[in-house]
C-alpha positions as CSV (number, residue, x, y, z in Angstrom):
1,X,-47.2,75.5,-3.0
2,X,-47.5,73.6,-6.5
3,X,-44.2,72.5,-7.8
4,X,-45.4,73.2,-11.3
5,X,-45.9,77.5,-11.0
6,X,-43.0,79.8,-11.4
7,X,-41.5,81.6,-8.9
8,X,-41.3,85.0,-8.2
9,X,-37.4,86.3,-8.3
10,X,-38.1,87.0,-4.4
11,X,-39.4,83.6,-3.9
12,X,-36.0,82.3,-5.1
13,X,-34.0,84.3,-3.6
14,X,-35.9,83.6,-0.1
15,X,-35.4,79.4,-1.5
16,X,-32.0,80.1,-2.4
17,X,-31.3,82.2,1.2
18,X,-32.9,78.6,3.2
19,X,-30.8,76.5,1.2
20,X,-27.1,78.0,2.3
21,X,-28.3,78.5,5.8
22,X,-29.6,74.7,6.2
23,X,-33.5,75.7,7.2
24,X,-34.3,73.5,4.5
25,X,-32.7,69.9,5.7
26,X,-35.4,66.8,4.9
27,X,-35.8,65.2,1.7
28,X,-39.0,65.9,1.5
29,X,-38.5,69.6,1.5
30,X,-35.1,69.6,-0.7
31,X,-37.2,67.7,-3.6
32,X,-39.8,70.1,-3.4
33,X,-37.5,73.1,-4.1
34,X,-35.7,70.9,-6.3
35,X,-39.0,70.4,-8.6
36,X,-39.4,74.6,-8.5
37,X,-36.3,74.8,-9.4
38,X,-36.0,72.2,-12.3
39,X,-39.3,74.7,-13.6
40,X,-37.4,77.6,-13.8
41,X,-34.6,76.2,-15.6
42,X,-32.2,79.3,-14.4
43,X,-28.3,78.2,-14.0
44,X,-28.3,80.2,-10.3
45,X,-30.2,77.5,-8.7
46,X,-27.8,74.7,-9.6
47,X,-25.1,75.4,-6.9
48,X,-27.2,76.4,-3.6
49,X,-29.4,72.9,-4.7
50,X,-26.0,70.6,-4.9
51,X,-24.7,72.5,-2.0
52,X,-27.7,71.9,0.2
53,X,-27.7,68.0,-1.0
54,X,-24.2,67.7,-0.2
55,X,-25.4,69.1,3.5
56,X,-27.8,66.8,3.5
57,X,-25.5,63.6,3.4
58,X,-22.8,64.9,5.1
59,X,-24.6,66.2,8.3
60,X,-25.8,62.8,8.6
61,X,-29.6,64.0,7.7
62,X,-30.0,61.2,5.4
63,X,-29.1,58.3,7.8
64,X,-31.1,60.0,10.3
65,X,-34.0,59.4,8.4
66,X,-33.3,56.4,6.5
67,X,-33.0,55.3,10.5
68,X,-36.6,56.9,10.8
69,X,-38.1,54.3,8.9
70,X,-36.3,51.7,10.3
71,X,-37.0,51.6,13.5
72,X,-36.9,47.9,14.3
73,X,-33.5,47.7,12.6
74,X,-31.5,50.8,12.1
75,X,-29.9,51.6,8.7
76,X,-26.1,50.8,9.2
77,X,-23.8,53.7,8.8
78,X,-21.3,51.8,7.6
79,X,-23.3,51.1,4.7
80,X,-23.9,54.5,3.9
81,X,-20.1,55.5,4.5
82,X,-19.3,52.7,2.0
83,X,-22.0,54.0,-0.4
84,X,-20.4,57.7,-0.1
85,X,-17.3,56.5,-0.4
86,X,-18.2,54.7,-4.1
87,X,-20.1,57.7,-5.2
88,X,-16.6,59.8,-4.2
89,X,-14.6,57.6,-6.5
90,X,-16.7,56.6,-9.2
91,X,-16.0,58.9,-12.1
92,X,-19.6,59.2,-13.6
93,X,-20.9,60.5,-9.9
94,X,-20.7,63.7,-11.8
95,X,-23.9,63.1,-14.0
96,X,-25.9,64.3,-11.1
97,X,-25.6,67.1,-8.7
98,X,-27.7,65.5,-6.3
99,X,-25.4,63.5,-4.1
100,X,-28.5,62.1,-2.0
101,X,-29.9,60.7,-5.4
102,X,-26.1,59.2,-6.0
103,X,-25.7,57.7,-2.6
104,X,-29.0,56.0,-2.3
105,X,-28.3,54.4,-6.0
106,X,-25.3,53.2,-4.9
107,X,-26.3,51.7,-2.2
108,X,-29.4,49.7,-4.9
109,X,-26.9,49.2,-7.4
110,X,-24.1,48.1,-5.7
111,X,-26.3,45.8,-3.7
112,X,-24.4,46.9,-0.4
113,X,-27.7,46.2,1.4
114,X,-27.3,42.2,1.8
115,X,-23.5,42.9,2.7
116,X,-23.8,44.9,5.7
117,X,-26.9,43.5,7.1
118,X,-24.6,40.2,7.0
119,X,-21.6,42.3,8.4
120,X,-24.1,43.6,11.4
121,X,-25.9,40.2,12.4
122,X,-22.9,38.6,12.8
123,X,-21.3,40.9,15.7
124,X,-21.4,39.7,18.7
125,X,-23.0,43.0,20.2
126,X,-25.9,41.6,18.3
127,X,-25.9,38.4,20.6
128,X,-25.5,40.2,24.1
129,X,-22.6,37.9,24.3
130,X,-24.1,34.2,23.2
131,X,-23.0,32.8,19.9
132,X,-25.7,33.0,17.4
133,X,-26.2,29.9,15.1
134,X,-25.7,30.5,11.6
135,X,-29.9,30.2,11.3
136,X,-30.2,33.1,13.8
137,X,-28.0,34.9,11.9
138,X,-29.8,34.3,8.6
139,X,-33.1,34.9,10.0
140,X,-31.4,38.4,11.4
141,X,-29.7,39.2,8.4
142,X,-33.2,38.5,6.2
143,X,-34.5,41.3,8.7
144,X,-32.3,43.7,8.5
145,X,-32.5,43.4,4.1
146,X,-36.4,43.4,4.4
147,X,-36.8,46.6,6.5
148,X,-33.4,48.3,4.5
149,X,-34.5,47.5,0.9
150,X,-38.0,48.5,2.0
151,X,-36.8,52.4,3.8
152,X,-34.7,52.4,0.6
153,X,-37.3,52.3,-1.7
154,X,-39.4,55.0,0.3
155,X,-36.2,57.3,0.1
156,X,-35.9,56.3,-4.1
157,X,-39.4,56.8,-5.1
158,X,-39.3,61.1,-4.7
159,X,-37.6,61.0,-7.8
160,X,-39.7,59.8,-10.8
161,X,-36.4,59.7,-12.9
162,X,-32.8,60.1,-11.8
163,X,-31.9,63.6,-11.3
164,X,-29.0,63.8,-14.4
165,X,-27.4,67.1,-15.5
């Protein structure tokens, strides 16, 4: 379905229905109702929308697959606890009602990436019990940033602007 038609009322209501039951649980999927949505313009579809964002983030559906497309390095949950955690306390969070949109900014803006790939390379559960060099922790750190900013960056570019209220 084109993201640029109107709805029928039952089409919304059947969108609106998938949103507070959680059938509707990838980015992919929440953008594209999000788009319809933003088309109709009606009030009504503001809640279900931030509710099923909120969902989302919080049943661990974005980790899972920011984690998706980084398979050779996982995304660190820590990361995106600390990123949540920001986004929880930083007063102009409420410009958007999309808390996916919020988190993965955070995590850009704040620059949390370089941090906690630092923070992971250097546990020893990285090393199966050697002690790494500082070099091989560079060199692992530098991996986990490439392949985090990069899976970032897939997850950023479904919005061509920030979702604002």
């Amino acid at each position: 379905m084109s993201s640029c038609r109107k709805i029928t009322s039952a089409e919304k209501a059947q969108y609106i229905h998938a949103l507070q039951t959680h059938q509707v649980n990838t980015l992919i999927e929440l953008r594209r109702i999000e788009k319809t949505f933003a088309v109709l313009g009606t009030p009504d579809c503001s809640q279900p929308m931030t509710s099923a964002w909120s969902y989302y983030v919080d049943s661990h559906s974005l980790l899972t697959e920011l984690r998706g497309l980084t398979k050779n390095y996982p995304f660190n949950s820590d990361c995106m606890d600390e990123a949540k955690r920001r986004v929880y306390s930083d007063p102009a969070s409420n410009r958007s009602w999309n808390l996916c949109w919020l988190v993965l900014n955070k995590i850009q803006t704040d620059q949390l990436i370089p941090y906690y790939a630092h923070y992971q390379a250097s546990l020893p559960t990285m090393w199966a019990g050697h002690t790494p060099s500082s070099e091989q922790i560079t060199q692992l750190t530098n991996a986990f940033v490439a392949e985090w900013n990069w899976a970032l960056g897939q997850m950023l570019r479904h919005w061509e602007q920030p979702p604002a209220r």
